[in-house]
N, C-alpha and C positions, 0 to 999 in steps of 0.2 A: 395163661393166655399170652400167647406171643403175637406182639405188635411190630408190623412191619414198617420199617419208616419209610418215607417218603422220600421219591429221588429228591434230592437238592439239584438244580438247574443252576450250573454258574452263569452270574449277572454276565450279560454283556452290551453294549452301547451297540445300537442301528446306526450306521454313517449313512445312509443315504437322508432318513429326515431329517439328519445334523447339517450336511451338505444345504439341504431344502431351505433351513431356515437362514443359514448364513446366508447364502448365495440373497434369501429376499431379504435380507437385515442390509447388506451390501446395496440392493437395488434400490432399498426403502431412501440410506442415505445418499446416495451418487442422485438421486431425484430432490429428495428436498434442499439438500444442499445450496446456501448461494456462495457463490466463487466470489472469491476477493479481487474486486478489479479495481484500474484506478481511477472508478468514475465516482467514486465515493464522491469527489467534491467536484460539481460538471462546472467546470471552468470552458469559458471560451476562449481562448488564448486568439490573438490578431494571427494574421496570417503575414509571412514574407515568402517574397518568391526564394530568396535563398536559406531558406529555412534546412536545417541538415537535421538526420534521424541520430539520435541517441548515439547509435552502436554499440554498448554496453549494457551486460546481465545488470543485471536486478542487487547483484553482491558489490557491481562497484559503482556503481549510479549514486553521485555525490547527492548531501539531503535537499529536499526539494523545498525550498519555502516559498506559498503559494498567496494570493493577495486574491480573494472571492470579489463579485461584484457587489456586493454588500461592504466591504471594507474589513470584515474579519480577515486574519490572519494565520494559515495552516502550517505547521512543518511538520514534512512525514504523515502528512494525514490527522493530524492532533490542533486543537483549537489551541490557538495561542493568545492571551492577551496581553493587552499590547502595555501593560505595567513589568510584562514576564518576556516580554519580545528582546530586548537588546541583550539581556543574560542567556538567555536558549542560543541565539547566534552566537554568541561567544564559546559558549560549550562546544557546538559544533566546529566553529575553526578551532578550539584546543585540543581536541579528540582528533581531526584529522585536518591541519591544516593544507595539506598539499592536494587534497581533494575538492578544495571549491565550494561553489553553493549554488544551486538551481533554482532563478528565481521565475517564479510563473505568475505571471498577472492575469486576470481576465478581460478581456474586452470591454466588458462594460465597468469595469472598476477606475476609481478616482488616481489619476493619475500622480497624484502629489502622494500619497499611502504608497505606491510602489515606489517612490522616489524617497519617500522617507525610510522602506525598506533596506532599497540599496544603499544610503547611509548609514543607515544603523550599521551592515554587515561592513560596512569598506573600512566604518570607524574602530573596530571590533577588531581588524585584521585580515579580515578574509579576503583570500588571493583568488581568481579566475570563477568570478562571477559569471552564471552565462544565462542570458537570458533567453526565455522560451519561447520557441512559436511554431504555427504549427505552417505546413503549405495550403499555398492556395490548390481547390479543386478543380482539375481540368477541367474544361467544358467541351 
């Protein structure tokens, strides 16, 4: 008895339902996604009528050390305390001293905490401190 065998059918992959799923694996995360802003910590910063915009990327935007209305203390977005606060500023002017330091206070923060801030950094070494603010809104 002679058994005839069976086509073999070579494998091959559908691209169109490959296409189907990336494209909604794509959508699924472009939607959940939350975008890195830098409202991580909502500071109100005072306002000055001469208040001037940054002008500079994100790559040379010297570190930011931020002073909350609470009295914590941020840099770069990182909780700082304040036993660890005079050594992080110094690291920062030794890593790039000719880049400064961006001090941002909030509005409703204790004015002596940014003042001890800007000590700590001037003691430290850090050259061209500049402090933040934001403009007033027309009316």
């Amino acid at each position: 008895m002679r058994l005839v065998p069976l086509r073999q059918h070579k494998p091959e992959i559908q691209m169109s339902p490959l296409i189907d799923i990336v494209f909604l694996l794509l959508l699924f995360y472009a939607v959940t996604t939350t975008f890195v802003s830098d409202e991580r910590l909502k500071l109100k910063l005072p306002e000055a009528k001469t208040a001037e915009d940054a002008g500079i990327s994100r790559e040379e935007k010297p570190p930011e050390v931020k002073v909350a209305a609470d009295g914590t203390i941020w840099i770069d977005d990182r909780l700082i305390p304040e036993s660890e606060l005079e050594n992080r500023i110094r690291q920062l002017v030794e890593r790039a001293p000719d880049d400064g330091i961006i001090l941002k206070g909030d509005k409703g923060a204790d004015y002596g905490v940014v003042v001890h801030v800007l000590d700590i950094a001037r003691s430290v070494g850090a050259k061209g401190i500049q402090m933040s603010a934001d403009r007033p809104v027309d009316k």
